[in-house]
N, C-alpha and C positions, 0 to 999 in steps of 0.2 A: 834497248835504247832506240831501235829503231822503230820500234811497235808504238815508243810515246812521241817520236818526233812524228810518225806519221797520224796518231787519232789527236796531236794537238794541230796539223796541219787542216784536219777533214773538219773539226770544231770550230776553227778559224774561217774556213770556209763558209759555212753555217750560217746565215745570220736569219736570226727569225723578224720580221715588222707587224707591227699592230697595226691596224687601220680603225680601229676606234669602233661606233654603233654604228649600226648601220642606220639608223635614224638618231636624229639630233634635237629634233623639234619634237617634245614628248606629246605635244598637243594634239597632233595628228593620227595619235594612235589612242589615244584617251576612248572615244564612242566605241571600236571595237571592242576593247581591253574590258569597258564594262559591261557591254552587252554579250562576251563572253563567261561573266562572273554570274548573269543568273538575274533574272527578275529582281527590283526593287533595289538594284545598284546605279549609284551617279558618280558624277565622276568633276572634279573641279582639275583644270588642265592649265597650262603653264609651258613655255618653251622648254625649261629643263628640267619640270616639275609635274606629276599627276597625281593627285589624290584620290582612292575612289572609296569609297562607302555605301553604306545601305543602314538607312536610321531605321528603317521598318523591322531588321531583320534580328534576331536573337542574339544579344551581347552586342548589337552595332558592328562588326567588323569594319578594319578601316584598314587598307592599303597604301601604301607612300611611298612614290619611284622617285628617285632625283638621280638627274646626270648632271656631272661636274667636274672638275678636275681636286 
């Protein structure tokens, strides 16, 4: 009895907080993100939105970030 008043005591104690992304504004990170993916990628950006693609490339690949609640 005393083993669960005390690990419900130390879990109580506990608390975890989110702080969310560290970036908010997706647009700002858009030019890196594509020019990390490689030749012949672009990217259409958005505050909580980025899109990147490459029409050149084989099968088109398309990537789609949204932050949101």
């Amino acid at each position: 009895m005393r083993f669960l008043v005390m690990s419900l005591a130390a879990l109580i104690a506990t608390e975890a907080h989110a702080e969310g992304f560290a970036v908010h504004d997706l647009s700002t990170v858009a030019g890196d993100a594509s020019a990390a993916l490689g030749a012949g990628f672009t990217h259409k950006a958005e505050p909580g939105r980025v899109t990147l693609f490459c029409v050149d490339c084989k099968g088109g690949p398309m990537i789609d970030i949204k932050i949101g609640r």
